[in-house]
C-alpha positions in Angstrom: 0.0 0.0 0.0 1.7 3.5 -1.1 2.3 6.1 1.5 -0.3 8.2 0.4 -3.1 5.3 1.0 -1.6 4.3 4.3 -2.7 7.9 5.5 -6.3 7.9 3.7 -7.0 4.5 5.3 -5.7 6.4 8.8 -7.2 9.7 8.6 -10.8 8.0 7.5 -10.0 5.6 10.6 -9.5 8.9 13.1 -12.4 10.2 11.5 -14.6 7.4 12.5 -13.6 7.3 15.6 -14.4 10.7 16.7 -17.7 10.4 15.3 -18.7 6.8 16.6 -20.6 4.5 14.3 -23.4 6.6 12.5 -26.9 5.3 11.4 -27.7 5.2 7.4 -29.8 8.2 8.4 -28.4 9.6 11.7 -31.8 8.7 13.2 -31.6 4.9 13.4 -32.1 3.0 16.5 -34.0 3.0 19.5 -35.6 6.2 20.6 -38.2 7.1 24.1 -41.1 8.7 23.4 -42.7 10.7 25.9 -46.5 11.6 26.0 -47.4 15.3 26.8 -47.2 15.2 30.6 -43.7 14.0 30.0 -43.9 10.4 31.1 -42.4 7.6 29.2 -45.0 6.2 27.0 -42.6 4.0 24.7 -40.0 2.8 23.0 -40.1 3.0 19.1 -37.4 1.9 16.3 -36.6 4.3 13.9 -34.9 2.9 10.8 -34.3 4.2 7.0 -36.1 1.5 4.4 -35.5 2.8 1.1 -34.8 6.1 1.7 -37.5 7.0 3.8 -37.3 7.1 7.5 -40.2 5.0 9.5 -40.9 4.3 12.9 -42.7 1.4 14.7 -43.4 1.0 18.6 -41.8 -1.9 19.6 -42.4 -1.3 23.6 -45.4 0.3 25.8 -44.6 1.3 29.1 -47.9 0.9 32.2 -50.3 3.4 32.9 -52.6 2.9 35.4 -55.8 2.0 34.1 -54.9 0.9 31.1 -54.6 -2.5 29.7 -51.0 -4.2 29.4 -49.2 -3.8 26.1 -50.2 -6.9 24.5 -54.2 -6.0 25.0 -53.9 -2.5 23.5 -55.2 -2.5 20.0 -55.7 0.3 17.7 -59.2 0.9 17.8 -59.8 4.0 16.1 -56.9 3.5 13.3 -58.3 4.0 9.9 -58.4 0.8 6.7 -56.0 -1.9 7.7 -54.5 -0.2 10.5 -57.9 -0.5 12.7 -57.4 -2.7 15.7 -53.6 -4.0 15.0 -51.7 -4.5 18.1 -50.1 -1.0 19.0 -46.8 -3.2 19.4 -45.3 -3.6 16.1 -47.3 -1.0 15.1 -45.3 1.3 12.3 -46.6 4.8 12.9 -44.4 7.0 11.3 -43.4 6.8 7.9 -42.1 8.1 4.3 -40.1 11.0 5.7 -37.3 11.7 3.6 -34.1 14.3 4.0 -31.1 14.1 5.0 -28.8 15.6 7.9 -30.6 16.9 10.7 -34.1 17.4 8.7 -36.8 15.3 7.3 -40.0 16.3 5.8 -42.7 15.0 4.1 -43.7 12.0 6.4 -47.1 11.3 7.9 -47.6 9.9 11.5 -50.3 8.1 13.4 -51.7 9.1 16.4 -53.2 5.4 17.8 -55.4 7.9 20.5 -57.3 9.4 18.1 -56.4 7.1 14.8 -55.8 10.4 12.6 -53.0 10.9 10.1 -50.8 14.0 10.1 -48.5 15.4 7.8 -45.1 14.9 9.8 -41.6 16.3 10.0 -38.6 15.5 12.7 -35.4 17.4 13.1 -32.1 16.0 15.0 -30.3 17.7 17.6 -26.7 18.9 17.2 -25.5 15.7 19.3 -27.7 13.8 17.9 -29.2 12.9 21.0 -33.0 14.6 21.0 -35.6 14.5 18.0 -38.0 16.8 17.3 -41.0 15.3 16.4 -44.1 17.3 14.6 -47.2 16.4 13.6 -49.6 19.3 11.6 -52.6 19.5 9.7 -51.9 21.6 6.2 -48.8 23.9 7.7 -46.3 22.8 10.4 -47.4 26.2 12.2 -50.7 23.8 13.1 -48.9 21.2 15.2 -47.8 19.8 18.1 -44.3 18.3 18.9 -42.6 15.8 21.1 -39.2 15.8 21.8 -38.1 11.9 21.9 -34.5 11.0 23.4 -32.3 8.6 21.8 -33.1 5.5 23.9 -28.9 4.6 25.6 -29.9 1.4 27.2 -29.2 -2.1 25.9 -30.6 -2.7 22.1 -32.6 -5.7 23.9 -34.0 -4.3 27.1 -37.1 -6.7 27.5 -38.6 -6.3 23.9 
């Protein structure tokens, strides 16, 4: 290998380790999502299928009154949606962008079983995401902020 490759192959090397090991998107993995009160309400996979970022619950966490996970169905989901298991349940899907910003996504809401336009944007450290759902314009919304989930890929799912 000449000299000048030698340093490529290093320099790329140094670079990746700075950064850590980055998603196909940046927004891949395991994120919390937190309901408006700002208690943990679940855990949902976010992963980039053909270009498009998706995301799919893949844990509920108790709330007293409620049924357990594996009882809660969609009820009020529109079509084929209607009364799926809310685990395994993709709910966000076909944003598309790149870097910190995606656009042009639609997301479920399983309370209500309405679709909204969607949109998300990634924090600096990559650590938060900005989550918003609107009717028409983003300036009729409402966001979440969901934290990138830091526990063990398999906690329990």
């Amino acid at each position: 290998m000449s000299g000048r490759r030698v340093w490529r192959a290093r320099a790329l090397g140094l670079l990746w380790l700075a950064a850590g090991p980055v998603a196909a998107s940046g927004v891949d993995g395991l994120w919390q999502q937190f309901d408006d009160d700002g208690r943990l309400n679940s855990l949902v996979r976010i992963e980039t299928v053909g270009g498009q970022v998706q995301a799919t619950i893949v844990k509920g966490y108790p709330v007293p009154g409620r049924p357990a996970d594996a009882d809660v169905r969609c009820g009020r989901c529109p079509g084929e949606l209607r009364d799926r298991p809310l685990i395994g349940l993709r709910f966000l899907w076909g944003l598309k962008g790149s870097g910190p910003a995606w656009d042009d996504g639609q997301i479920l809401d399983p309370e209500d079983g309405a679709i909204y336009r969607a949109k998300a944007t990634l924090s600096d450290d990559g650590s938060r995401l900005t989550v918003r759902g609107y009717l028409g314009v983003s300036l009729f919304g409402r966001s979440q902020v969901w934290r990138r989930h830091t526990g063990p890929a398999t906690e329990n799912l």
